[in-house]
ROROMI-122298 format. One record per residue (C-alpha): x, y, z. Coordinates in steps of 0.5 Angstrom, whole numbers, plus 500, padded with zeros to 3 digits. Layout:
<pts>
    x    y    z
    X    Y    Z
...
</pts>
This chain:
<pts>
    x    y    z
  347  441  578
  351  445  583
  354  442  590
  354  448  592
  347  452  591
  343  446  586
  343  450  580
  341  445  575
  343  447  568
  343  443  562
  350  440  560
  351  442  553
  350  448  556
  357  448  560
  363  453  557
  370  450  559
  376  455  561
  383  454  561
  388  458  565
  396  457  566
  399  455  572
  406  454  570
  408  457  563
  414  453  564
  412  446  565
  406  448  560
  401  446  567
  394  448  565
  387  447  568
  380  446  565
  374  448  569
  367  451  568
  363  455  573
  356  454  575
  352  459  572
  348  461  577
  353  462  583
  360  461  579
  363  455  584
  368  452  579
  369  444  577
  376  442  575
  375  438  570
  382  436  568
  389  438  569
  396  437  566
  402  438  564
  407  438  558
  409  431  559
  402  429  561
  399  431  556
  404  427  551
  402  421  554
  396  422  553
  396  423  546
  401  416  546
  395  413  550
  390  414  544
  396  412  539
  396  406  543
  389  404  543
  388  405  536
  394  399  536
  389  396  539
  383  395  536
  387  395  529
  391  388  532
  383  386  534
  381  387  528
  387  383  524
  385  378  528
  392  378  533
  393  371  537
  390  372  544
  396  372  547
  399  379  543
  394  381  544
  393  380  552
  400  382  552
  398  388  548
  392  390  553
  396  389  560
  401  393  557
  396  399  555
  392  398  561
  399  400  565
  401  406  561
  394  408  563
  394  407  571
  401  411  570
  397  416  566
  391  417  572
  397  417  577
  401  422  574
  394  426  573
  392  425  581
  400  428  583
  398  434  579
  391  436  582
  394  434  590
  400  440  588
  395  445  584
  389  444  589
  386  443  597
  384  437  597
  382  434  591
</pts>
């Protein structure tokens, strides 16, 4: 439902858009609007190097659960996780950098 005029409306029924706030940085916001009063929701919002990060991440918790499933000692494993768990904090971190430039107060 909307914060601003609670408007409730079904999820599937949310249409994302994107828009360029920086071509040179390749910076890219996803949103949605509340059909009935148009109040925007940022969903995400990244950069060229975020956006590869992102994709390394998935690459790294593939690994993961391959090492799992081949059955890796706890302790690769725990290193492996700690390591992923790091790179995912770095991720959110450089995420959060991002809305606090692009946006008022979020």
């Amino acid at each position: 439902y909307c914060d601003k005029c609670h408007f409730e409306w079904d999820t599937k029924d949310i249409v994302f858009q994107e828009i360029e706030l920086n071509e040179a940085e390749g910076t890219k916001m996803r949103f949605y609007q509340c059909p009935e009063c148009g109040e925007e929701y940022i969903v995400d919002i990244t950069d060229r190097e975020l956006r590869k990060k992102i994709s390394i991440l998935k690459k790294m918790k593939r690994k993961y659960v391959r090492m799992y499933n081949n059955h890796e000692s706890q302790v690769k494993l725990r290193n492996y996780g700690e390591r992923l768990e790091r790179f995912q904090n770095e991720i959110i971190l450089h995420e959060r950098e991002l809305r606090k430039r692009w946006t008022r107060a979020e």
